[in-house]
mmCIF file as Biopython writes it, N, C-alpha, C and O atoms, coordinates in Angstrom:
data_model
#
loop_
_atom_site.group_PDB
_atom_site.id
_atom_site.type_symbol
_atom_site.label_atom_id
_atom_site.label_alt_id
_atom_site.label_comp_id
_atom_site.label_asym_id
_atom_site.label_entity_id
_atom_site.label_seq_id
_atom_site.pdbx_PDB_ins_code
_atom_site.Cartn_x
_atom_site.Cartn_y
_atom_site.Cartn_z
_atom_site.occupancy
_atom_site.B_iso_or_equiv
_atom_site.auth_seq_id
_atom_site.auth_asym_id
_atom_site.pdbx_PDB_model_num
ATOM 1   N N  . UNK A ? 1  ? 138.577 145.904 177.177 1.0 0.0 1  A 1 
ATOM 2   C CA . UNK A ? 1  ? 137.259 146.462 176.977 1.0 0.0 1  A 1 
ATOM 3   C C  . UNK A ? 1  ? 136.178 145.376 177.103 1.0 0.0 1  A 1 
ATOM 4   O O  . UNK A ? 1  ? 135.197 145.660 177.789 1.0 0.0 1  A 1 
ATOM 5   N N  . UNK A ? 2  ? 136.233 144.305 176.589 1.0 0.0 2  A 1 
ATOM 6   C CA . UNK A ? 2  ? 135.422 143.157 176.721 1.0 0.0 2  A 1 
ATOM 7   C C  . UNK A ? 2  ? 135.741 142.637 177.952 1.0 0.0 2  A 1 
ATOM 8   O O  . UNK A ? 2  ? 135.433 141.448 178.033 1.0 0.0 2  A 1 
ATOM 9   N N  . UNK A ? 3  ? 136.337 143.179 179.118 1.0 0.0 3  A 1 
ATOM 10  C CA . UNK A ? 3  ? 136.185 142.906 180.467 1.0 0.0 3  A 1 
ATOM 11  C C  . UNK A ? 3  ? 135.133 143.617 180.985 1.0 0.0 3  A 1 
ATOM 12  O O  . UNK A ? 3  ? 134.142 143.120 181.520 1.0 0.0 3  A 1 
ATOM 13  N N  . UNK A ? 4  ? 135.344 144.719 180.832 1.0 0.0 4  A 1 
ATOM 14  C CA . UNK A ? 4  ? 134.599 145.743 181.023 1.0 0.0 4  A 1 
ATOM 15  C C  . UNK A ? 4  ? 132.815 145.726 181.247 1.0 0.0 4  A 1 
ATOM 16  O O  . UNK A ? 4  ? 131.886 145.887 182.039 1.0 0.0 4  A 1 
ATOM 17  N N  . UNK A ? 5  ? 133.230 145.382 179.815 1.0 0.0 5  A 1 
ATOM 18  C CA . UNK A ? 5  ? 130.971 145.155 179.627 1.0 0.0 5  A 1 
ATOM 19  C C  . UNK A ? 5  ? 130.945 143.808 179.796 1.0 0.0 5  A 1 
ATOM 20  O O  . UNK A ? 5  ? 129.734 143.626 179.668 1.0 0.0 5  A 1 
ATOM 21  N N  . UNK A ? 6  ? 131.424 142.693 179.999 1.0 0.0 6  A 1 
ATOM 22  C CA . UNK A ? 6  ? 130.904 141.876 180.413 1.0 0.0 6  A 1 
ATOM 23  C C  . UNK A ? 6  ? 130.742 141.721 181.810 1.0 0.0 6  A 1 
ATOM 24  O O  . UNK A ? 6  ? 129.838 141.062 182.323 1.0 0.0 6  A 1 
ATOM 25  N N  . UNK A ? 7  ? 131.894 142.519 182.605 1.0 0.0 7  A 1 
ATOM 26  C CA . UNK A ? 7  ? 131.190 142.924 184.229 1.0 0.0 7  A 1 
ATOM 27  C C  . UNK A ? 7  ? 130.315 143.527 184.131 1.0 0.0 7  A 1 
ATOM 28  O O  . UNK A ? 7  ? 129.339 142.923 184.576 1.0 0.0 7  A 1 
ATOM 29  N N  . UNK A ? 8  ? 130.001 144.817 183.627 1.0 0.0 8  A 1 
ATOM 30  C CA . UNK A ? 8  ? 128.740 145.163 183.718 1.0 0.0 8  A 1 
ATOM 31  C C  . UNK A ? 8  ? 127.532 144.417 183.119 1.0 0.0 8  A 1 
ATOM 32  O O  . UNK A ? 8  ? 126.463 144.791 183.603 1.0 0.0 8  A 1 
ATOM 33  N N  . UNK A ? 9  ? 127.450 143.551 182.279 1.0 0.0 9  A 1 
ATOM 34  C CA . UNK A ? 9  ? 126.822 142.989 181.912 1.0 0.0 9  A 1 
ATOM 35  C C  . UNK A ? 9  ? 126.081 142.192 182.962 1.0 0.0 9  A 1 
ATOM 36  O O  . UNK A ? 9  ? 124.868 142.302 183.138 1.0 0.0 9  A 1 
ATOM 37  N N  . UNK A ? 10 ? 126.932 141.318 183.708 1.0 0.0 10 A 1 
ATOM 38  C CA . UNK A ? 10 ? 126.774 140.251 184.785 1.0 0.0 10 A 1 
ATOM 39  C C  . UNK A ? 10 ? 125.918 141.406 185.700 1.0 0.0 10 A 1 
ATOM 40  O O  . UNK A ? 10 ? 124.691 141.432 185.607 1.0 0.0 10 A 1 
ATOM 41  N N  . UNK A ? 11 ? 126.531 142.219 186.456 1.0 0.0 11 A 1 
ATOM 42  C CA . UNK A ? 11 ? 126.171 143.867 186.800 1.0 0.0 11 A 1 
ATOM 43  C C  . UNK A ? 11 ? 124.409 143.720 186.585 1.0 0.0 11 A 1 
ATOM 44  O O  . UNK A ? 11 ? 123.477 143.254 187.240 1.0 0.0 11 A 1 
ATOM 45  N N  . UNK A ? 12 ? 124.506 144.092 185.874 1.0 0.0 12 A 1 
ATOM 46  C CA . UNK A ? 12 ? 123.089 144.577 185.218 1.0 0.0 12 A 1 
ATOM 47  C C  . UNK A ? 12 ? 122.420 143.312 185.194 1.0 0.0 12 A 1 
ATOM 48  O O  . UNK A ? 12 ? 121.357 143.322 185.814 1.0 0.0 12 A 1 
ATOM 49  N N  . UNK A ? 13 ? 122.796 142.005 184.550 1.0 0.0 13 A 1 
ATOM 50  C CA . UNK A ? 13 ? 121.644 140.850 184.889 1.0 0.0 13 A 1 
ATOM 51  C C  . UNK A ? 13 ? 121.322 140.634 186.328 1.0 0.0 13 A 1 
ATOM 52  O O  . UNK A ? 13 ? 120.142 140.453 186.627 1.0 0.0 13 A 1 
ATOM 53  N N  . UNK A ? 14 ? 122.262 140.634 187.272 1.0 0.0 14 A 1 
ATOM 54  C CA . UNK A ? 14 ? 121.959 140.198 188.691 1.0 0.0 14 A 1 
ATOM 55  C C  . UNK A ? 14 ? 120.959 141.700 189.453 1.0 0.0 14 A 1 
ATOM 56  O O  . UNK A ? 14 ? 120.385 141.642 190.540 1.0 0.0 14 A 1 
ATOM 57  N N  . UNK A ? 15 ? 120.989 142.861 188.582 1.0 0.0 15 A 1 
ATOM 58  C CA . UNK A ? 15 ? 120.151 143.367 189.189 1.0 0.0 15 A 1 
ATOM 59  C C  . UNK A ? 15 ? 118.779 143.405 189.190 1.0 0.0 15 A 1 
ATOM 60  O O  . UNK A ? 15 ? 117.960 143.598 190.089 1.0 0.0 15 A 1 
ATOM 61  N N  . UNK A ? 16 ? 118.655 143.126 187.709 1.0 0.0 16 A 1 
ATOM 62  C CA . UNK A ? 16 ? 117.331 142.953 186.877 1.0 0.0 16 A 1 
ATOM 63  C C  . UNK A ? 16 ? 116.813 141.211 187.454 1.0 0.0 16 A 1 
ATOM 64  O O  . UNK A ? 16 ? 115.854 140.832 188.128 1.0 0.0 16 A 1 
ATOM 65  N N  . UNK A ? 17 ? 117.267 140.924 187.200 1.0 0.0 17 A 1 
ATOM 66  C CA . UNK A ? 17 ? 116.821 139.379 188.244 1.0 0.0 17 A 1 
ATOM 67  C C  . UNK A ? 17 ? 116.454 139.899 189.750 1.0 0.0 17 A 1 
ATOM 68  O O  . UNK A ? 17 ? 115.324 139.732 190.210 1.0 0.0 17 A 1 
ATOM 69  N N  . UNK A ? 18 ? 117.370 140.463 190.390 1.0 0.0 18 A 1 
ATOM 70  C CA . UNK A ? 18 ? 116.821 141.200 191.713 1.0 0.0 18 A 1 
ATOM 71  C C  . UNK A ? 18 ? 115.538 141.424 191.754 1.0 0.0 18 A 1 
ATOM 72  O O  . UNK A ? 18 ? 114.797 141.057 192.667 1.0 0.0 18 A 1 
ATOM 73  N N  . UNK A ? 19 ? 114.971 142.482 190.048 1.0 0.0 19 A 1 
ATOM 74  C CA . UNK A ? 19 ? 113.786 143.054 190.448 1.0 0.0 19 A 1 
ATOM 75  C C  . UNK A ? 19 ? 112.954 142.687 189.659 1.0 0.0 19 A 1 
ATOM 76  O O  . UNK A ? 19 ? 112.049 143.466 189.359 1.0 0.0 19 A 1 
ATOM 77  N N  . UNK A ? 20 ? 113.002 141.713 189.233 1.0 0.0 20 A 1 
ATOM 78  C CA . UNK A ? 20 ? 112.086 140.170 188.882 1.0 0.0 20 A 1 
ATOM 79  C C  . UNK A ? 20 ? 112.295 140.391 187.381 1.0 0.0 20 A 1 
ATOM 80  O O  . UNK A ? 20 ? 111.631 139.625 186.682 1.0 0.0 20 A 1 
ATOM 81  N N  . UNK A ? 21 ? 113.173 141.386 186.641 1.0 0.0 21 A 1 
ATOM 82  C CA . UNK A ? 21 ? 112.850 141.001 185.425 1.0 0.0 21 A 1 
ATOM 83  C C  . UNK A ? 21 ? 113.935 140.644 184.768 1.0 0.0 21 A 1 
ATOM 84  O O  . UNK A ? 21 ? 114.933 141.256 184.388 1.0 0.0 21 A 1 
ATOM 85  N N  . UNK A ? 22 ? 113.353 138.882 184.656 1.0 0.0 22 A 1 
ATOM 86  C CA . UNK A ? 22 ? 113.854 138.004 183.749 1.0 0.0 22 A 1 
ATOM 87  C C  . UNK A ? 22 ? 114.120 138.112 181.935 1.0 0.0 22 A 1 
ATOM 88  O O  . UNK A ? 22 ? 115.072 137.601 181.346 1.0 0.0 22 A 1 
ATOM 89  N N  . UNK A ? 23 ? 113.349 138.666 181.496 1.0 0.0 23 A 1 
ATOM 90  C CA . UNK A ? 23 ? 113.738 139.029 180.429 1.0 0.0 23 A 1 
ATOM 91  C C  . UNK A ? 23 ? 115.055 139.998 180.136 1.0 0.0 23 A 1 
ATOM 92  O O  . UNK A ? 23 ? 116.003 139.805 179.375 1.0 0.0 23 A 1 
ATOM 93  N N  . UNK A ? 24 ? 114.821 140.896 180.850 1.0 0.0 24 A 1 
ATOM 94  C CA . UNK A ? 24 ? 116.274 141.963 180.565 1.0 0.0 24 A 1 
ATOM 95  C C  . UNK A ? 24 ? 117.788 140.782 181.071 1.0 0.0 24 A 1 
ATOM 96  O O  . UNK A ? 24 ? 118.863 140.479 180.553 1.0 0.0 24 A 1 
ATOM 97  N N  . UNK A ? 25 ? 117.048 140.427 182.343 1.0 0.0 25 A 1 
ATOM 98  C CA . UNK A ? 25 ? 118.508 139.821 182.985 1.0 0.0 25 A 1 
ATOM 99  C C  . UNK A ? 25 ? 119.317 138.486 182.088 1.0 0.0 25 A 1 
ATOM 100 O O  . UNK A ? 25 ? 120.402 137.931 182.262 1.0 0.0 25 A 1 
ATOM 101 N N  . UNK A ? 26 ? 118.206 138.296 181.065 1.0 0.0 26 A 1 
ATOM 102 C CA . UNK A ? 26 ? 118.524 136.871 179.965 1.0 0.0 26 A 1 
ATOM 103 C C  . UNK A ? 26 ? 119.441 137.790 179.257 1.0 0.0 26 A 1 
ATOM 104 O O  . UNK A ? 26 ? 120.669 137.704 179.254 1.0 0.0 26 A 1 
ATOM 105 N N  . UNK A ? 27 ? 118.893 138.466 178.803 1.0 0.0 27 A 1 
ATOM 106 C CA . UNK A ? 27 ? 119.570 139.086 177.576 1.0 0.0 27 A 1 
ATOM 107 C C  . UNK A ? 27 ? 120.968 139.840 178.305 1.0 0.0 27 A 1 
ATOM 108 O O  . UNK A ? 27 ? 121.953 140.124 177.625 1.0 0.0 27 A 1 
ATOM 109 N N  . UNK A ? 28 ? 120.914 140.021 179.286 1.0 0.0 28 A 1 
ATOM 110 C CA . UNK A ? 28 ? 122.515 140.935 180.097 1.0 0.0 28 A 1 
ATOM 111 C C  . UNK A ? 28 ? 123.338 139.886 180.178 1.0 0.0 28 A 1 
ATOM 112 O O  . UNK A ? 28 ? 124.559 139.981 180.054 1.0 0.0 28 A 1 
ATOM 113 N N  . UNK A ? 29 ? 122.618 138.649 180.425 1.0 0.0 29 A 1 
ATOM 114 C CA . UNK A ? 29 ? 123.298 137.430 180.777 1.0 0.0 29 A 1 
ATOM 115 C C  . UNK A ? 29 ? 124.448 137.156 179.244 1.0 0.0 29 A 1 
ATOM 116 O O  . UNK A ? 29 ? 125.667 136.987 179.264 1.0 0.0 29 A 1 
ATOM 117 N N  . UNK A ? 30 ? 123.509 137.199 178.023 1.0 0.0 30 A 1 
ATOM 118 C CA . UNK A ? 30 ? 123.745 136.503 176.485 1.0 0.0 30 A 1 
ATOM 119 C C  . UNK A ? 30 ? 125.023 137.574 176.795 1.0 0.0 30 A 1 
ATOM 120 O O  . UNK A ? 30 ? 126.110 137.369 177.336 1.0 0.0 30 A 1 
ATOM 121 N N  . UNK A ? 31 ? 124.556 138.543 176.344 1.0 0.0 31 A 1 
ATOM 122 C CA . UNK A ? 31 ? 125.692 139.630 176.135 1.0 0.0 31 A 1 
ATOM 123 C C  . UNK A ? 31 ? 126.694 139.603 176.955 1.0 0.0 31 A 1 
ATOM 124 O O  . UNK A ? 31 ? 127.780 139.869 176.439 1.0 0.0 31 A 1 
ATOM 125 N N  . UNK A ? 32 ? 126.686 139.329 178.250 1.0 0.0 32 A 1 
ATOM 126 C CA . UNK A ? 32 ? 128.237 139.243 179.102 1.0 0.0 32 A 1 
ATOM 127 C C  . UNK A ? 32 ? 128.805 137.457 178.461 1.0 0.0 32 A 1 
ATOM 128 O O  . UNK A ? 32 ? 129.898 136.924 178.653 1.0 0.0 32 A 1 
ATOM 129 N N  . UNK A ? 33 ? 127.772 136.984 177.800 1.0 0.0 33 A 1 
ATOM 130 C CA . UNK A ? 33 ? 128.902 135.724 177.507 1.0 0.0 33 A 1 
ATOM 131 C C  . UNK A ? 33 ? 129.427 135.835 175.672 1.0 0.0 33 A 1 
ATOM 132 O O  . UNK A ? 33 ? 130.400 135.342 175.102 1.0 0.0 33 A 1 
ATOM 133 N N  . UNK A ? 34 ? 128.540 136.513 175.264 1.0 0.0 34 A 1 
ATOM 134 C CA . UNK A ? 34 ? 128.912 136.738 174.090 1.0 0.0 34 A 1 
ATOM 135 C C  . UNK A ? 34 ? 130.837 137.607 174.535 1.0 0.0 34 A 1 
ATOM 136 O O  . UNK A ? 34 ? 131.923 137.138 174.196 1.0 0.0 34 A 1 
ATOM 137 N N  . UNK A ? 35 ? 130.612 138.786 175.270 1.0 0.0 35 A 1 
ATOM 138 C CA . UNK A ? 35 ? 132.155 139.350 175.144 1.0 0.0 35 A 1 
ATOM 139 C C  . UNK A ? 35 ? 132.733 138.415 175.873 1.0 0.0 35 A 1 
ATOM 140 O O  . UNK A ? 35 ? 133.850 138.292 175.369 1.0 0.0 35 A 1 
ATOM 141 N N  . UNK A ? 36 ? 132.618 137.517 176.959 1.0 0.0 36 A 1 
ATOM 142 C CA . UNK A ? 36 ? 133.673 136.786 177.821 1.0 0.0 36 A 1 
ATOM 143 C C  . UNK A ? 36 ? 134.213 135.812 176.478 1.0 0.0 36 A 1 
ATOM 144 O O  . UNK A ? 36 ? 135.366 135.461 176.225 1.0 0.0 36 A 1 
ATOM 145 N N  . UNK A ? 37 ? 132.848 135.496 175.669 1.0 0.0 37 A 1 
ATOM 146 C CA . UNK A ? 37 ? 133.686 134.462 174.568 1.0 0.0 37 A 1 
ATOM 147 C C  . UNK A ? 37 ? 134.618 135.173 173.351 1.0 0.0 37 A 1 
ATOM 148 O O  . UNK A ? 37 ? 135.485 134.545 172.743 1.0 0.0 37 A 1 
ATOM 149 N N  . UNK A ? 38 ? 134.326 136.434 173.129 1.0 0.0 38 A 1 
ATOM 150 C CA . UNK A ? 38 ? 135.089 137.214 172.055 1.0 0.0 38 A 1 
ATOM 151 C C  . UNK A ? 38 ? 136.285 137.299 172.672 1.0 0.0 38 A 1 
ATOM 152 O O  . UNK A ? 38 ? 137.270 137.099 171.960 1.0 0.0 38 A 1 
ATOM 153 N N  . UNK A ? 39 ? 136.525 137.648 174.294 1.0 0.0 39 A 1 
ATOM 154 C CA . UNK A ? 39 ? 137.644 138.046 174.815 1.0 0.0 39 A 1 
ATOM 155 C C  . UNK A ? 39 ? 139.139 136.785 175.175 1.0 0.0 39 A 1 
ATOM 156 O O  . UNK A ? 39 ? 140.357 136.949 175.251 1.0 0.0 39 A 1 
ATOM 157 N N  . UNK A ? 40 ? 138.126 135.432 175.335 1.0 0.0 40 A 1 
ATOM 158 C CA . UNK A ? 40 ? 139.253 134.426 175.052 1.0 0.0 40 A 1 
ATOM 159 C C  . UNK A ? 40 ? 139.057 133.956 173.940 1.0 0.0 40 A 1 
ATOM 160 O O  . UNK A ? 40 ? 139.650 132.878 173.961 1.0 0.0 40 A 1 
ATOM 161 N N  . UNK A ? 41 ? 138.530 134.101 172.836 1.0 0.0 41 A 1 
ATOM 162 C CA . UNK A ? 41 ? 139.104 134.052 171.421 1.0 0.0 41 A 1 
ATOM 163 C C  . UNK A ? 41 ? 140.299 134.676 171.429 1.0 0.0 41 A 1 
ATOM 164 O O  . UNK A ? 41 ? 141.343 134.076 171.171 1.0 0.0 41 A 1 
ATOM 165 N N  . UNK A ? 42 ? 140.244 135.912 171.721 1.0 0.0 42 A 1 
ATOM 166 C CA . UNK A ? 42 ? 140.951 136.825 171.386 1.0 0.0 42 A 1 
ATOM 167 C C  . UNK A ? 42 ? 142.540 136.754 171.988 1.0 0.0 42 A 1 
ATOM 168 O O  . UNK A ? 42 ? 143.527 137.064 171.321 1.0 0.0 42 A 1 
ATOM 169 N N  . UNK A ? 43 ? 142.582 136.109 173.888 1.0 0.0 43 A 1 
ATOM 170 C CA . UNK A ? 43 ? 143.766 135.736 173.985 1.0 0.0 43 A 1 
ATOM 171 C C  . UNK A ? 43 ? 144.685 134.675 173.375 1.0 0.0 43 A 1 
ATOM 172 O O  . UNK A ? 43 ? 145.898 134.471 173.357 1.0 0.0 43 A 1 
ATOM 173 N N  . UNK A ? 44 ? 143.180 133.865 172.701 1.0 0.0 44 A 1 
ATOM 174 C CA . UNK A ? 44 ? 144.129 132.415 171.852 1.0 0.0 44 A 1 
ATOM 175 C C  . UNK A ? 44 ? 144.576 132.441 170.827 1.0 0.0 44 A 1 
ATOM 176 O O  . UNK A ? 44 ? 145.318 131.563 170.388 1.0 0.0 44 A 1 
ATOM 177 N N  . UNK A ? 45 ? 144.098 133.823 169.993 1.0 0.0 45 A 1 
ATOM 178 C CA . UNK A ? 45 ? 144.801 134.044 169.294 1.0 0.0 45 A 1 
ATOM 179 C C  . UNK A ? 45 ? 145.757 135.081 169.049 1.0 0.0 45 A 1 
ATOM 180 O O  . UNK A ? 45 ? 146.387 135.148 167.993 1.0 0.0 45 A 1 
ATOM 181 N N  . UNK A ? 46 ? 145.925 136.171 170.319 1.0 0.0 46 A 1 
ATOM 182 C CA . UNK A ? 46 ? 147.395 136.177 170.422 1.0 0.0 46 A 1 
ATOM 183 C C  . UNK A ? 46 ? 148.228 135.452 170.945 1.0 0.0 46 A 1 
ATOM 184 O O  . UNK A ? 46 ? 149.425 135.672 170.763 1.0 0.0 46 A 1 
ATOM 185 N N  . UNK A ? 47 ? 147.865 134.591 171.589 1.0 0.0 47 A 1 
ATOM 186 C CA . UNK A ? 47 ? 149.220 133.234 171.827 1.0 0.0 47 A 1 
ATOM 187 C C  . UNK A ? 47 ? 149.399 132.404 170.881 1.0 0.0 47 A 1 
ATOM 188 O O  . UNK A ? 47 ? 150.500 131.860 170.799 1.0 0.0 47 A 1 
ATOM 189 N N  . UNK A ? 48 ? 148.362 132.095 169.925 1.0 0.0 48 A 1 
ATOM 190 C CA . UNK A ? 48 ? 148.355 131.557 168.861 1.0 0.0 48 A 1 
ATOM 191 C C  . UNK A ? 48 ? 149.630 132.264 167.664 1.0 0.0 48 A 1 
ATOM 192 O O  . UNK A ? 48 ? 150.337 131.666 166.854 1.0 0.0 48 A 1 
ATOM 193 N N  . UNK A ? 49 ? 149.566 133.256 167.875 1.0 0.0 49 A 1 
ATOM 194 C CA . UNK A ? 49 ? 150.554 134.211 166.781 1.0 0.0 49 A 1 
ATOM 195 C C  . UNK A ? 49 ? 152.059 134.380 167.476 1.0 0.0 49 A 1 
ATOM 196 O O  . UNK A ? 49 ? 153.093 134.305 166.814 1.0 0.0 49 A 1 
ATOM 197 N N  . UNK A ? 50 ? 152.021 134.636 169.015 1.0 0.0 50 A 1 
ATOM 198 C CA . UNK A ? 50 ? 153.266 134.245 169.141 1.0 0.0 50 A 1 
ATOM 199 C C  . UNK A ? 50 ? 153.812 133.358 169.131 1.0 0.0 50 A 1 
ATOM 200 O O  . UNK A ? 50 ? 154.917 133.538 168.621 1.0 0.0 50 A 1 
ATOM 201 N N  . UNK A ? 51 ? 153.628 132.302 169.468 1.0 0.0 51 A 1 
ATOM 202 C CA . UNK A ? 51 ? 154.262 131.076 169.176 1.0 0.0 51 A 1 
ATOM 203 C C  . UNK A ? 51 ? 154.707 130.854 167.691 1.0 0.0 51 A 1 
ATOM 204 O O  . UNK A ? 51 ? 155.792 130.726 167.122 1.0 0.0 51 A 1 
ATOM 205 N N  . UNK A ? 52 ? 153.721 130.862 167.408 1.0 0.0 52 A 1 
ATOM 206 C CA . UNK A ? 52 ? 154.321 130.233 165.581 1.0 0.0 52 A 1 
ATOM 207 C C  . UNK A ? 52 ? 155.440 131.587 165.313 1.0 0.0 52 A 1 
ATOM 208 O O  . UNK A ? 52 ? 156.467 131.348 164.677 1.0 0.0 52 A 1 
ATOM 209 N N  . UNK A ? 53 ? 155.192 132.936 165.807 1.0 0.0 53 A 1 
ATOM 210 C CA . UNK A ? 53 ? 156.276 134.097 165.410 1.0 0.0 53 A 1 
ATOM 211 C C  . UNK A ? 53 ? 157.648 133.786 166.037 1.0 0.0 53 A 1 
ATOM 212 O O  . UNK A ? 53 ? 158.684 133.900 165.382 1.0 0.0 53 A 1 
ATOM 213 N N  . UNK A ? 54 ? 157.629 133.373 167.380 1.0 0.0 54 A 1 
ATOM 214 C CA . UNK A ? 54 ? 158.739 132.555 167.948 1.0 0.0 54 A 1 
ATOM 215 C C  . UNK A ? 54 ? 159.030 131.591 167.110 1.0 0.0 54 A 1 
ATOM 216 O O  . UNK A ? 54 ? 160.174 131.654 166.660 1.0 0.0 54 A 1 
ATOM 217 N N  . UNK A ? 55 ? 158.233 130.521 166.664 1.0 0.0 55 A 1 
ATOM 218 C CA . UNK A ? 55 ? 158.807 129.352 165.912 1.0 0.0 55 A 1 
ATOM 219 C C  . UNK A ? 55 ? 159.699 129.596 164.551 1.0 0.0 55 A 1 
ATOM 220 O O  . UNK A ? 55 ? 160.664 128.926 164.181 1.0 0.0 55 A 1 
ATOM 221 N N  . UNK A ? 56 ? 159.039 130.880 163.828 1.0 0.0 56 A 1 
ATOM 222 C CA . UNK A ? 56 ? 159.744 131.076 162.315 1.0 0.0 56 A 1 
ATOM 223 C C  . UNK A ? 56 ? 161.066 131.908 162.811 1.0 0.0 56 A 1 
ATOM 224 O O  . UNK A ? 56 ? 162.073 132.049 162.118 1.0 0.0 56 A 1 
ATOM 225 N N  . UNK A ? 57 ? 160.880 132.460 164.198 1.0 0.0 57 A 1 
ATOM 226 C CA . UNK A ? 57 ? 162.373 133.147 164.440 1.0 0.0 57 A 1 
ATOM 227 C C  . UNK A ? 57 ? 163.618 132.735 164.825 1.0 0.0 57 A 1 
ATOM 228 O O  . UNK A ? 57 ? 164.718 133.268 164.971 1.0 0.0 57 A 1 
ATOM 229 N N  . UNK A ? 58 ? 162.930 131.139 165.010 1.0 0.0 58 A 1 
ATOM 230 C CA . UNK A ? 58 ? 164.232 130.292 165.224 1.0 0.0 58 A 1 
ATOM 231 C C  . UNK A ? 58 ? 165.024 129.687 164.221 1.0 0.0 58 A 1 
ATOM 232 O O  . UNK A ? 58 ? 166.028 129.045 164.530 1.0 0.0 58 A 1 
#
């Protein structure tokens, strides 16, 4: 899901920059990096959990 809107996000800033407005396209910009950064949090910490779950299963 946080793939999702952060393509559209990018989406929507490069259009609004298209049609000169910089303000919207800042803020489409924040928001597609805000989820790109929630979304690799999010893979590091499921690799983060398997590993150590692998480690106690040994």
């Amino acid at each position: 899901m946080c793939l999702v809107i952060s393509i559209l996000g990018l989406f929507f800033a490069y259009n609004f920059y298209n049609s000169g407005n910089f303000l919207l396209a800042g803020g489409s910009v924040v928001v597609s990096l805000l989820f790109i950064t929630l979304m690799i949090r999010n893979i590091l910490s499921v690799k983060k959990r398997k590993e150590e779950k692998k480690k106690y299963d040994n």
